[in-house]
C-alpha positions as CSV (number, residue, x, y, z in Angstrom):
1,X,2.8,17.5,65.8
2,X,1.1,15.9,63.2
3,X,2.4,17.4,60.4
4,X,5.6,17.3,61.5
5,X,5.9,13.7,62.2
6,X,4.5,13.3,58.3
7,X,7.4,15.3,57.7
8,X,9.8,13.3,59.4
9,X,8.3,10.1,57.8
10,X,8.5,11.1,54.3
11,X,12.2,12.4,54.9
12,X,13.0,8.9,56.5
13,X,11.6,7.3,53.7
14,X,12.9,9.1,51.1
15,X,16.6,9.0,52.5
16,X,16.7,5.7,53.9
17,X,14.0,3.3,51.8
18,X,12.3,2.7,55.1
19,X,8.6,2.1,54.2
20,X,6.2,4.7,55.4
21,X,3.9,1.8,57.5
22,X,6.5,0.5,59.5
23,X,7.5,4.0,60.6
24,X,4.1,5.0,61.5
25,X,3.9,1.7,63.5
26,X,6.7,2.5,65.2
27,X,4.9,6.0,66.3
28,X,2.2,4.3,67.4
29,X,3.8,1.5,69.0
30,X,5.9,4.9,70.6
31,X,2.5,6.6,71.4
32,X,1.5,3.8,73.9
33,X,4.4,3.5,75.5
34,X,4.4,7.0,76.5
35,X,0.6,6.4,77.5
36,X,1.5,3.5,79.7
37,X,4.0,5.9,81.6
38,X,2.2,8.6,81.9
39,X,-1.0,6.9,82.9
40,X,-0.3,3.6,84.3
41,X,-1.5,0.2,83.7
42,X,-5.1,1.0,82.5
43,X,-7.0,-1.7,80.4
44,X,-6.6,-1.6,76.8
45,X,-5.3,1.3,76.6
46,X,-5.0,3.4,73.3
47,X,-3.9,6.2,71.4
48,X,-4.9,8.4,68.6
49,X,-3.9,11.7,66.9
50,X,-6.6,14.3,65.7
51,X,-6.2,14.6,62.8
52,X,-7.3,18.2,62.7
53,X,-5.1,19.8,65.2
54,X,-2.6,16.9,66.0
55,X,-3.3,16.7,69.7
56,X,-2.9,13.4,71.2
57,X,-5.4,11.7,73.2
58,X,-5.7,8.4,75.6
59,X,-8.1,6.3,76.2
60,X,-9.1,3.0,78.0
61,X,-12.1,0.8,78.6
62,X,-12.6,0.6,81.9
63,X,-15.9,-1.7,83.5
64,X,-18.0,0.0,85.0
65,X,-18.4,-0.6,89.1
66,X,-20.5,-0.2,92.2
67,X,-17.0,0.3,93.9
68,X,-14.1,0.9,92.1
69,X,-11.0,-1.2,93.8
70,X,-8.8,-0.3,90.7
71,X,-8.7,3.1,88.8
72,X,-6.7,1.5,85.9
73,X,-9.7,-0.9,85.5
74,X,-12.6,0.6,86.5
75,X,-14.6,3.1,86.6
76,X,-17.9,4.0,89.5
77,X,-21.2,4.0,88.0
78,X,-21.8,7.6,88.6
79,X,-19.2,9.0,87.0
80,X,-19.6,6.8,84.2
81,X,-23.6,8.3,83.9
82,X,-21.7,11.9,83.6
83,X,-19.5,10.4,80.4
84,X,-22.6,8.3,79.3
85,X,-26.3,8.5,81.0
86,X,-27.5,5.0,80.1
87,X,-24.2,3.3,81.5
88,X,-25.2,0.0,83.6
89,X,-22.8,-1.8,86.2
90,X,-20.7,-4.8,84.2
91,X,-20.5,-2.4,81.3
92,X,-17.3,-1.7,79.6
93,X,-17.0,2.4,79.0
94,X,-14.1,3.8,76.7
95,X,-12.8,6.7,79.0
96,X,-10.2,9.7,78.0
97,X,-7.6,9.3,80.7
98,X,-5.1,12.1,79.1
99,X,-2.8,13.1,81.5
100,X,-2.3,16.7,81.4
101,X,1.2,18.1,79.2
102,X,0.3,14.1,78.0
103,X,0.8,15.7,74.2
104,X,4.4,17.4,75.1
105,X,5.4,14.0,76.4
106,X,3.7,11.8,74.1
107,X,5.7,13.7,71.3
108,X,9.0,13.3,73.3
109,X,8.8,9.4,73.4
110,X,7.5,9.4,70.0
111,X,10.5,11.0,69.0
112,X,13.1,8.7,70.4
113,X,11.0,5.7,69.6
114,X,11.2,6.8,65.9
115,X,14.9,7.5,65.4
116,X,15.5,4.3,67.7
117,X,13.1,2.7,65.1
118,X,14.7,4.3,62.1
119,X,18.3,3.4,63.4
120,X,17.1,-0.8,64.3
121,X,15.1,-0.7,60.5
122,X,18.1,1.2,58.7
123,X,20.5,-2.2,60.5
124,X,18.1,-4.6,59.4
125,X,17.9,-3.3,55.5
126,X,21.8,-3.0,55.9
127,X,21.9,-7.1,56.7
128,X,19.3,-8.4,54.2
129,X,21.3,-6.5,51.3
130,X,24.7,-7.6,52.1
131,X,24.4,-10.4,53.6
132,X,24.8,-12.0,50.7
133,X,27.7,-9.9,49.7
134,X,30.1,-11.4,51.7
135,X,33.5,-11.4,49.4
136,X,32.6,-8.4,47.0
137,X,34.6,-5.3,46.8
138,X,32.9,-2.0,47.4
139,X,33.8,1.4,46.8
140,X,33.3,4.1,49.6
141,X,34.4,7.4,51.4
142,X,36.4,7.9,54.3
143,X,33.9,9.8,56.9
144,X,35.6,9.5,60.0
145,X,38.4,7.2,62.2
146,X,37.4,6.3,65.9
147,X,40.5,5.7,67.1
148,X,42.6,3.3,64.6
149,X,39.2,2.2,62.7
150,X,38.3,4.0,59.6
151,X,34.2,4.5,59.0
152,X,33.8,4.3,55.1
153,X,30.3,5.9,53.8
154,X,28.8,3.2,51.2
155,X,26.1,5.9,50.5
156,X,23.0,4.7,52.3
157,X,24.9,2.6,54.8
158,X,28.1,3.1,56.6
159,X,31.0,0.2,57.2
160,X,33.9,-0.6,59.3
161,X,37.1,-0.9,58.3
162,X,38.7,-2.2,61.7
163,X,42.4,-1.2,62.4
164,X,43.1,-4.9,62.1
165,X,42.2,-5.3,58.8
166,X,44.2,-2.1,57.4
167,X,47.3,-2.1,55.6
168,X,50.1,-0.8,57.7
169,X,51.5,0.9,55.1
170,X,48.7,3.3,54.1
171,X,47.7,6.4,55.2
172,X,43.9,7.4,54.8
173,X,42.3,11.1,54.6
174,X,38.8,12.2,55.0
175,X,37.1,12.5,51.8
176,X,39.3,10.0,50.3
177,X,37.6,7.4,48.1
178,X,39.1,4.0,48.3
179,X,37.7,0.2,47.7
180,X,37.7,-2.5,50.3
181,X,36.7,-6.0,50.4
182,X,33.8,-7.1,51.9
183,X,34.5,-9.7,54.8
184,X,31.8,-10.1,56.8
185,X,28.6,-9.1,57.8
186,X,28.6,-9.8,61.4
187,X,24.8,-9.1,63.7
188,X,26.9,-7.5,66.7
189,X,25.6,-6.1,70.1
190,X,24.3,-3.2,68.2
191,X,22.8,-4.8,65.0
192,X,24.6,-5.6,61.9
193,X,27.8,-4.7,60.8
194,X,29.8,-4.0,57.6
195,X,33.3,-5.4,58.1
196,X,35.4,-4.2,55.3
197,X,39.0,-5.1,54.2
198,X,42.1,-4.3,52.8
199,X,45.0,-6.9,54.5
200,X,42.8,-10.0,53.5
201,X,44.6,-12.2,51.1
202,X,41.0,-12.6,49.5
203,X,41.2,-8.7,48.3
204,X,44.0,-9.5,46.1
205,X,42.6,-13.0,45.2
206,X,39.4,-10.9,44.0
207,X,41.2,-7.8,42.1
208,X,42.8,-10.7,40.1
209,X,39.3,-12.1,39.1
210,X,38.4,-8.5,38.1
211,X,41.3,-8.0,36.2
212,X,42.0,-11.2,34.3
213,X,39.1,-12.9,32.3
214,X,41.1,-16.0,32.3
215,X,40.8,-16.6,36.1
216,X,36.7,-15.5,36.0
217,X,35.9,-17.7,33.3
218,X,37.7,-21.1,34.8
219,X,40.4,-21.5,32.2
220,X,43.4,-20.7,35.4
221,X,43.1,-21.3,38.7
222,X,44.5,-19.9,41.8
223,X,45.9,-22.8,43.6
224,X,47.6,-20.6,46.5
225,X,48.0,-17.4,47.7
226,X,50.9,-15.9,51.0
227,X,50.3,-12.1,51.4
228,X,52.2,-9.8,53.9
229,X,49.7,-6.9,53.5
230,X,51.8,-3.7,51.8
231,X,54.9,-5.4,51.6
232,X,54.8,-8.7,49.3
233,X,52.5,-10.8,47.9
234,X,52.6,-14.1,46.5
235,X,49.9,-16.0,44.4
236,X,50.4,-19.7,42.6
237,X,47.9,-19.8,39.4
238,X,47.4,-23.2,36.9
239,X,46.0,-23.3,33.6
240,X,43.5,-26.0,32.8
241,X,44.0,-25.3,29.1
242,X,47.9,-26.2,28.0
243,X,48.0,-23.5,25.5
244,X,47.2,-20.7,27.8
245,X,50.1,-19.8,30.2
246,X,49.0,-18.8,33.6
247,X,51.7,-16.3,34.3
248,X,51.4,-14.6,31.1
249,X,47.5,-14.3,31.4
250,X,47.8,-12.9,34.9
251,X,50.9,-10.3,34.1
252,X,48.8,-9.0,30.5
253,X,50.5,-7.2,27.5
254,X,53.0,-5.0,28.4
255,X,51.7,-6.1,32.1
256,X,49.4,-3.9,32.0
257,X,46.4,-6.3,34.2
258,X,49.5,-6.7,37.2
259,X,50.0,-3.1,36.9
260,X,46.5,-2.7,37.6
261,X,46.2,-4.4,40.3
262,X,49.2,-3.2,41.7
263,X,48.3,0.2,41.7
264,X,45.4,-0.5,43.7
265,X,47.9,-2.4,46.1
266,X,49.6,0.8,46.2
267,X,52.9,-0.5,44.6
268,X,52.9,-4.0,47.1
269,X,55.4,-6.6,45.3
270,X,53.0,-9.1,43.5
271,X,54.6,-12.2,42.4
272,X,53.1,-14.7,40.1
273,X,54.4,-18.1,40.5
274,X,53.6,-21.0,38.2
275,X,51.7,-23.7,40.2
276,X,53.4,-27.3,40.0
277,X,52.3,-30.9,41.7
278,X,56.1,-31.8,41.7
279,X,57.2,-30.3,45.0
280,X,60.9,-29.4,43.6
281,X,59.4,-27.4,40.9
282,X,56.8,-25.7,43.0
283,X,59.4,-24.5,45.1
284,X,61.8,-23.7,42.4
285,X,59.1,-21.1,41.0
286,X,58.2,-19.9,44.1
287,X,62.0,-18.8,45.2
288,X,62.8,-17.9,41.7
289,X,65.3,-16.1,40.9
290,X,67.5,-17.3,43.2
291,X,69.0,-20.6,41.9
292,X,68.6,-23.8,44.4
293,X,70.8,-26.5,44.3
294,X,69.7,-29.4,46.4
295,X,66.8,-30.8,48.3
296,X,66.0,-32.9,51.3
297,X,62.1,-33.8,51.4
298,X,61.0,-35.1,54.7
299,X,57.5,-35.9,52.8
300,X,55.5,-37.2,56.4
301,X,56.6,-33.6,58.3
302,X,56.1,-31.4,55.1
303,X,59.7,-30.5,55.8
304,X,62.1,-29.5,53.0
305,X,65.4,-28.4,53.0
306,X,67.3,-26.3,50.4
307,X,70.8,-25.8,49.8
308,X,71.7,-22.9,47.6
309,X,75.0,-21.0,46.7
310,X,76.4,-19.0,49.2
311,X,75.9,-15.7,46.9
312,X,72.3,-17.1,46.3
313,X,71.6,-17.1,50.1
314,X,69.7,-13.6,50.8
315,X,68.0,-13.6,47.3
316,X,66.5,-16.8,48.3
317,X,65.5,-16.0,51.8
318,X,64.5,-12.0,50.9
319,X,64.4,-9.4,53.4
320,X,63.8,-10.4,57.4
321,X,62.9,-13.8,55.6
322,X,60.3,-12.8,53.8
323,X,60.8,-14.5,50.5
324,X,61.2,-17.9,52.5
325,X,58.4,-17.6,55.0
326,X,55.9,-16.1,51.7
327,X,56.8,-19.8,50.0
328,X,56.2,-21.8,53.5
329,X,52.6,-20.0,53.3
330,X,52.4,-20.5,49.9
331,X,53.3,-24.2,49.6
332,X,51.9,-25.4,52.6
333,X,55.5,-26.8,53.5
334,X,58.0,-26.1,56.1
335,X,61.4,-24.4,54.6
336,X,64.9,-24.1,55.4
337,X,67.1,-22.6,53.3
338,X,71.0,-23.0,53.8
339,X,74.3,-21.9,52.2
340,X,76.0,-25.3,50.5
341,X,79.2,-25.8,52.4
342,X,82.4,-25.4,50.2
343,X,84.4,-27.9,51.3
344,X,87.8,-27.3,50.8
345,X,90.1,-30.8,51.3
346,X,93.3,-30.6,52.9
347,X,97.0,-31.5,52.3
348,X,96.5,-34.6,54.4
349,X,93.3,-36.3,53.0
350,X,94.9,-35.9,49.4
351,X,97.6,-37.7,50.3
352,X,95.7,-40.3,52.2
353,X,93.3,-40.7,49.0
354,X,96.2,-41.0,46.5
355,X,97.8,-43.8,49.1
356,X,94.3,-45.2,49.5
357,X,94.6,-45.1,45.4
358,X,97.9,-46.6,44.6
359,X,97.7,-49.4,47.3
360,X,94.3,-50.6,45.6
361,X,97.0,-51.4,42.4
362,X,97.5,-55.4,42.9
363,X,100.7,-56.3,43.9
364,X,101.5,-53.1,45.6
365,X,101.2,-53.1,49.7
366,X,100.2,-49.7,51.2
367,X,103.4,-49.3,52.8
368,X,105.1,-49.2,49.1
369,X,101.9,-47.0,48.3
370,X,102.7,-44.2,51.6
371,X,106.2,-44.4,50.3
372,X,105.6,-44.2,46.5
373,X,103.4,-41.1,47.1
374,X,105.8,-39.5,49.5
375,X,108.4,-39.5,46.9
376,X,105.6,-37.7,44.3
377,X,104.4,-40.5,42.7
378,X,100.2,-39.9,43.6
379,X,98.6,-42.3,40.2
380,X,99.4,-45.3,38.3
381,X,100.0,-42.9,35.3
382,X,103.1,-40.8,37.7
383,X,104.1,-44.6,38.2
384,X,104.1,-45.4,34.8
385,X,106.5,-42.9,34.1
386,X,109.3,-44.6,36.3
387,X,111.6,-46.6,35.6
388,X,113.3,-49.7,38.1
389,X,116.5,-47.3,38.5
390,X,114.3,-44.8,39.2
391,X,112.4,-47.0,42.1
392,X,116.1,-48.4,43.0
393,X,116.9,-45.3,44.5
394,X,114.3,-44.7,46.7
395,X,116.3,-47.5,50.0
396,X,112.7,-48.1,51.4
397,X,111.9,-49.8,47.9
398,X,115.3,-50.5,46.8
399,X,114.7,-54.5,46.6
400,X,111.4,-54.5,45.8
401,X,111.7,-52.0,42.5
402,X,111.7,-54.9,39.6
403,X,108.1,-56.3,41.1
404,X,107.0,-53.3,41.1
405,X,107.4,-52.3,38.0
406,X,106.0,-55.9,37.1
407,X,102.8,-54.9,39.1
408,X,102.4,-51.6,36.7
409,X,102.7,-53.1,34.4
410,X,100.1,-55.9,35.0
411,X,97.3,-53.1,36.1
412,X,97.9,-50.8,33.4
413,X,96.9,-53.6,30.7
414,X,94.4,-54.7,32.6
415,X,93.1,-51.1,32.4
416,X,94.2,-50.3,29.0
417,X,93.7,-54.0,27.3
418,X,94.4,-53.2,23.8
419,X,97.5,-50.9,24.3
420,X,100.1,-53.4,24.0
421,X,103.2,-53.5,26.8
422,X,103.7,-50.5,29.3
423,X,106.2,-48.3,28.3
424,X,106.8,-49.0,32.4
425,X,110.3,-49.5,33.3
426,X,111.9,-49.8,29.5
């Protein structure tokens, strides 16, 4: 047995980085255990192992007593003078209280012990080293799914990727190597636990600091970022420095650093908005392309509301909404986005404005106005065209005609100062 737990040890250690004296501790600390089933509650109780043929013995000091009232603790005085002759009562005697088929047992709980051991040591290595790695991405294998989570192997250790935190839109196979984020590190029920991720807006907020020097180093910021994992993503970036353009940085030549990170999105739609402090221009970026034309800011609700053309409409909403409910994310605002009505003005209002118009001519009354327009003249320039026959005829304004030509002609210098007389009525 001795060899064989050596064996066992020096695998454990080699494999796992578990040092060699805690796992021989945890043997012994198995040993006695087994020894305190096996034998019962006997005072100070021990275990070795020979180290010659690996058997394992108990032992216990037990006083030594004119009576003995407790076989765990004690031990009569003659059978103590058949382990050791000069034995006197009060005296404490280490005894061999073996069981028998102790060994068989012994090596059974020692078993268990250990790989319980080995399993609680391997947890505790896993959360000292990344526990501080919170917010890194890692590489790793697919080893197995229980039911929609995926186990990646990290090499040494083994994390979660939970069904929750899995794109919908990919497919995994075992074998396949993929990289996750690391989210937490959480000390469950059954120790700690690797929870990976690859629906966490942080994911993409941390291939983009891979990718583009720019972001690592300071010089651009990302302000925001709105993701619907495997569909569309959007992230707002700012550039400290005037002469660096954020966009540009973030897209690279030929847009090669997007492409990048694309690829690793597994084609997800990553757009790259330029960050503004002016709420219009913010949100002008983040619907672009499609063209707004108005706003209404209700600045105390975070409420804004956007009128665009009507053939603008579904570019600036997107798909189920998407493009509009991305920005809300991203801007921290509420949005609505409406078609601008077209309004079309009918027959009626136009004559009521062009009556409304003439009758605000001095000297006119708005019943000579409603009759004027009736008869097609709508503007004082249609009126200037007239002459008095030409008013004469109408019988509504028969007797009125000369004044109001006069009145034409009064308005139109008024309006037209240095023009001389109105050709009105000559």
């Amino acid at each position: 047995m001795n060899a064989e737990f050596l064996a066992v040890i020096e695998f454990w250690e080699r494999e796992k980085g578990i040092r060699k004296e805690v796992l021989i501790a945890a043997v012994e600390d198995a040993l006695l255990t087994a020894a305190k089933k096996a034998v019962g509650p006997a005072r100070e109780l021990r275990c070795v192992i020979d180290p010659k043929n690996g058997d394992i013995k108990a032992f216990a000091k037990l006083i030594v007593s004119e009576k003995v009232s407790s076989k765990h603790d004690q031990i009569s005085l003659f059978d103590a003078r058949r382990i050791k002759p000069d034995s006197q009562l009060g005296e404490e005697l280490e005894v061999e209280v073996t069981p028998a088929n102790f060994g068989r047992i012994a090596s059974q709980n020692a078993k268990q012990a250990l790989m319980q051991h080995l399993r609680r040591a391997e947890k505790e290595l896993i959360y000292a080293e990344f526990k501080d790695r919170a917010g890194d991405i890692v590489s790793g294998t697919v080893r197995r799914f229980e039911r929609s989570d995926v186990t990646i192997d990290l090499g040494k250790y083994e994390a979660l990727l939970p069904n929750r935190e899995r794109v919908p839109t990919e497919e995994y196979q075992i074998g396949e190597r993929i990289r996750c984020y690391v989210k937490a590190v959480e000390n469950s029920i059954h120790g700690p636990e690797i929870i990976l991720s690859r629906a966490d807006p942080q994911f993409v907020i941390k291939l983009f600091r891979l990718e583009v020097s720019e972001i690592s180093d300071g010089t651009i910021e990302i302000k925001g970022i709105a993701r619907e994992p495997g569909f569309r993503t959007k992230l707002a970036v700012y550039s400290r420095d005037a002469k660096v353009d954020p966009v540009g940085a973030c897209v690279g030549l030929r847009g090669q650093r997007v492409k990048n990170i694309v690829r690793e999105l597994n084609n997800e739609k990553v757009d790259i908005i330029k960050w503004d402090s002016n709420v219009k221009n913010y949100l002008t970026n983040a619907l672009a392309p499609a063209k707004l034309k108005s706003f209404e800011i209700d600045e105390a609700n975070r409420r804004v509301k956007i009128w665009v053309s009507d053939d603008q409409l579904s570019l600036a909403i997107g798909k189920r909404g998407q493009n509009a409910r991305l920005t809300s994310k991203l801007t921290g605002w509420h949005v609505d986005i409406e078609a601008e009505a077209i309004v079309t003005m009918g027959f009626e209002e136009k004559v009521a404005r062009a009556v409304e118009a003439v009758a605000s001519i001095p000297g006119i009354s708005r019943e000579q106005a409603d009759v004027l327009v009736h008869h097609g003249l709508k503007s004082l320039e249609d009126l200037l065209q007239a002459e008095v026959s030409d008013l004469a005829e109408i019988p509504e304004l028969a007797e009125q005609a000369g004044e109001i030509i006069e009145a034409l002609k009064a308005e139109s210098l008024r309006r037209n100062p240095g023009t001389g007389e109105s050709s009105a009525g000559t």
